[in-house]
C-alpha positions in Angstrom: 0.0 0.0 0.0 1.1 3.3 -1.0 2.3 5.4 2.5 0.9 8.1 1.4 -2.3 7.7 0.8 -2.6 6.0 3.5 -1.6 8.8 5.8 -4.3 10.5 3.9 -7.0 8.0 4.4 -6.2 8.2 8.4 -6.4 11.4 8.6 -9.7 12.0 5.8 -11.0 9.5 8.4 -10.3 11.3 11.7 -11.8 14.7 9.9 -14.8 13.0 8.8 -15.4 11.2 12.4 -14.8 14.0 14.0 -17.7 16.2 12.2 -19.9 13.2 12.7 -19.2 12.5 16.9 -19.1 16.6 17.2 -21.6 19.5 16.2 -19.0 22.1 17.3 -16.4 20.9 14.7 -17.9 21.6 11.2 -17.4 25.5 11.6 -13.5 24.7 12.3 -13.0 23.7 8.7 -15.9 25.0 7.0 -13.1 27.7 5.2 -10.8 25.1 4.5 -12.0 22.0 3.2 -14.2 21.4 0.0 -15.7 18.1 -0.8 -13.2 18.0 -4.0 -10.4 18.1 -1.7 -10.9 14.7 -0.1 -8.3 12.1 -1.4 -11.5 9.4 -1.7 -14.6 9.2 -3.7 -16.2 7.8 -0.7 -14.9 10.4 1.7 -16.1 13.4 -1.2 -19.3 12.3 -1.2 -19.7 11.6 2.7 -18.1 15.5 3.0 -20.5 16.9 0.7 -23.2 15.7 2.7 -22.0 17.2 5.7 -21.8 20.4 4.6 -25.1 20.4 3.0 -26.5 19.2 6.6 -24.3 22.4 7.7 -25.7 25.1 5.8 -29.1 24.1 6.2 -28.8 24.3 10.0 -29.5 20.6 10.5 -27.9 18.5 13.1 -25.5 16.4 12.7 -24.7 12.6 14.1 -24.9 8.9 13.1 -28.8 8.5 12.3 -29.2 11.9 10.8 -26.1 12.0 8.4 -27.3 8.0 7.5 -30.7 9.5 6.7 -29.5 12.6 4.6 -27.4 9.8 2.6 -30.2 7.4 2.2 -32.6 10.4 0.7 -29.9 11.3 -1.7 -29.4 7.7 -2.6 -25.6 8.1 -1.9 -25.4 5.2 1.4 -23.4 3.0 -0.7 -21.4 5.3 -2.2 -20.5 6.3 1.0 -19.5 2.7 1.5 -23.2 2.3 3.7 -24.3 2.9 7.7 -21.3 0.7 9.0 -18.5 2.7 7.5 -20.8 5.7 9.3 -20.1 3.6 12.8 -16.9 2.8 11.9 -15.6 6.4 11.1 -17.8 8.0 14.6 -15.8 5.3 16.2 -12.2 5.9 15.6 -12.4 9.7 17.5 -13.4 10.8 20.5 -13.0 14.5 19.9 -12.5 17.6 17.0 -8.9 17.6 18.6 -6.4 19.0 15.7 -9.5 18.8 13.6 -7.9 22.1 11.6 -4.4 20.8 11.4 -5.9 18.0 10.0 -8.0 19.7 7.6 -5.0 22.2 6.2 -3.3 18.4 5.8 -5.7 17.4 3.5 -5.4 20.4 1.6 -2.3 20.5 1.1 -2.1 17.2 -0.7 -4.9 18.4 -2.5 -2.9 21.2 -3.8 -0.1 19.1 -4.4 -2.4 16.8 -6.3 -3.3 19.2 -8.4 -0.2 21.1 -9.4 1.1 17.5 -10.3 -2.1 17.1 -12.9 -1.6 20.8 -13.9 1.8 20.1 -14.6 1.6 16.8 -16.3 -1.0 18.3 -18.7 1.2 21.2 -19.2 4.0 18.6 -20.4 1.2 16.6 -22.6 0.6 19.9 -24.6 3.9 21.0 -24.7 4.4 17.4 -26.9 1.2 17.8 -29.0 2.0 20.3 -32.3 -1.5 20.8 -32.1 -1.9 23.4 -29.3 -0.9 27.0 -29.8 2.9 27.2 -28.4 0.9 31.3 -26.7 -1.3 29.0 -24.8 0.9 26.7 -23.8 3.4 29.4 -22.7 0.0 31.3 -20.5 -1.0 27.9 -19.0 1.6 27.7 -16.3 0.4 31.1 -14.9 -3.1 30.3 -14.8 -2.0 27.3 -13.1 0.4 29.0 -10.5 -2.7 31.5 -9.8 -5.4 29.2 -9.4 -3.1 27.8 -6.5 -2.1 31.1 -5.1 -5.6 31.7 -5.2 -6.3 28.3 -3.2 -3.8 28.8 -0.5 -4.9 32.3 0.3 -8.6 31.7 0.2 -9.0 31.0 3.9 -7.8 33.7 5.4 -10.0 36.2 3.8 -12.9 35.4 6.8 -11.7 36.7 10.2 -13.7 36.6 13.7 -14.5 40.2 14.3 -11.9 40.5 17.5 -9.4 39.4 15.3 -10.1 41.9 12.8 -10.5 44.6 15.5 -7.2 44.0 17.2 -5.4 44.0 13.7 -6.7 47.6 12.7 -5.5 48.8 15.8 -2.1 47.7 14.8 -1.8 48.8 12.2 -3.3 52.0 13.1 -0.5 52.4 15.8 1.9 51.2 13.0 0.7 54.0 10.5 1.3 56.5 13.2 5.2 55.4 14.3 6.2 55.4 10.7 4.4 59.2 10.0 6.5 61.7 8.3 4.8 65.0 8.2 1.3 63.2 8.4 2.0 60.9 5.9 2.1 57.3 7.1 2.1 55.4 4.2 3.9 55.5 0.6 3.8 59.2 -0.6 2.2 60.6 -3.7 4.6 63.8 -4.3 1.3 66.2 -4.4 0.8 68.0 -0.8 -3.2 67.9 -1.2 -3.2 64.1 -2.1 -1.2 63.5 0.9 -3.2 65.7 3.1 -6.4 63.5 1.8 -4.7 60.2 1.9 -1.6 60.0 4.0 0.2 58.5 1.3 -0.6 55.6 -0.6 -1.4 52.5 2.0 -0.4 48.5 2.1 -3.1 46.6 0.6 -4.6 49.3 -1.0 -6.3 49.7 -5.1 -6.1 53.3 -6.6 -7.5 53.2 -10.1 -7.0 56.9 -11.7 -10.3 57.9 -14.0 -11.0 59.9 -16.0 -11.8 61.1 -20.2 -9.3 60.0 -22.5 -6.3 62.4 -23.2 -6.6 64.5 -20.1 -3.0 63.2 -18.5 -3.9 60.1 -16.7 -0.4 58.5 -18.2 1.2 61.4 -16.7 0.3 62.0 -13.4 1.1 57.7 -13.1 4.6 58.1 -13.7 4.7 61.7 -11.5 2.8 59.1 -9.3 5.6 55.9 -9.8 8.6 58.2 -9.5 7.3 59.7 -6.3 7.7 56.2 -4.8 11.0 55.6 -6.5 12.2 58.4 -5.4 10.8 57.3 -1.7 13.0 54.0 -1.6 10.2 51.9 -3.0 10.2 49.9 -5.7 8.0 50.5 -8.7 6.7 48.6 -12.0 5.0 50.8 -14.5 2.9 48.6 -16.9 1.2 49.9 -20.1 -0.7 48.5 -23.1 -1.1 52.0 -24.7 2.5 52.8 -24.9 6.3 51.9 -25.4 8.5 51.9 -22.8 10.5 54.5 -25.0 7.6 56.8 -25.3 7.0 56.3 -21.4 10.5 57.2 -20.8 10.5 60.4 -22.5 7.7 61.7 -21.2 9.3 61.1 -17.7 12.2 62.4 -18.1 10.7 65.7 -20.4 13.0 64.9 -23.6 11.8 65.3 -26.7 12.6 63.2 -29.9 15.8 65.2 -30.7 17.7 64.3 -27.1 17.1 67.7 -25.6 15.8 68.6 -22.9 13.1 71.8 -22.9 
């Protein structure tokens, strides 16, 4: 038997016996864990259950979760009621239930960048397939696991959130320079209004084409440069070239007005 998954049918096991013996447990890996995730067919469709029972507000144990996979007609798919026993059996507690549960995600993940990759290679052989998509797969790929590993933490308890603006707000006031506590935008009344570009912060500049929306992004970009930070300037209108002169004011003949 493969030691892997193995280790991953334990521990699929002790998740899934633990939200069966323990109505407290569900909400401790409700952000983590999706029914595609599980390493088993068995364990997916027993998972997918529970979480349906979960966001319908229904309880949760051995007869009830037996029921819900009866009315679905999923019992022995779920390898039937003494599996059910089996798996309420092997815990006695949601101890570790979330280490568990970022466990089995993380194989997941690893599951998936193996396929992702393995496909890439496939294509990569095949003449058949556009060498631009090939070449754009693997970043779709990378992003769609970013995406996967950051996903959890975008739901925080309201303390949690409380006692992190307060941080940072005490943060943003040791770092103030003249009132401006965050990255600054080299025009005085934008500062006064913003305190400086802030971490974790979109700005999207708007306005009617050919009114200087270029150029106040690059008086914005050097502003940071010229802070200590450092700055990429992207454009799909214009040349770096183009870009460049109209930075640094020179025209096409090399002199400077």
């Amino acid at each position: 038997m493969d030691t892997t998954n193995f280790q991953i049918t334990e521990i699929e096991e002790a998740v899934l016996g633990a939200l069966i013996i323990e109505k407290k447990a569900f909400p401790l890996v409700a952000q983590t864990l999706r029914p595609e995730m599980f390493y088993h067919e068995k364990a997916q469709t027993l998972y997918a259950v529970l979480e349906n029972m979960h966001r319908n507000n229904e309880p949760i144990d051995i007869l009830t979760v037996k029921e819900a996979l009866q009315k679905q007609g999923k019992l022995d798919e779920a390898s039937g009621a003494y599996d059910i026993v089996r798996l309420s059996s092997k815990v006695t507690s949601s101890a570790h239930i979330e280490l568990h549960a970022e466990h089995i995600k993380d194989r997941y993940l690893r599951r998936e960048l193996i396929v992702g990759i393995n496909s890439l290679t496939s294509r990569s052989e095949a003449p058949t397939y556009d060498i631009e998509d090939i070449l754009n797969a693997p970043h779709l790929l990378t992003d769609r696991i970013e995406n996967e590993c950051s996903w959890t933490q975008q739901l925080r308890p309201m303390q949690q959130l409380m006692e992190e603006t307060i941080a940072e707000a005490e943060q943003r006031i040791g770092n103030s320079k003249n009132g401006v506590t965050g990255i600054p935008t080299g025009l005085a009344g934008l500062d006064r209004l913003t305190s400086g570009w802030q971490a974790c912060d979109q700005n999207i500049i708007a306005t009617r084409p050919s009114v200087g929306k270029t150029a106040i992004a690059l008086h914005l970009a050097k502003a940071a440069a010229s802070a200590g930070r450092h700055v990429v300037f992207y454009s799909i209108e214009m040349q770096g070239e183009r870009l460049s002169v109209r930075r640094t004011g020179c025209n096409h003949g090399g002199e400077t007005p």
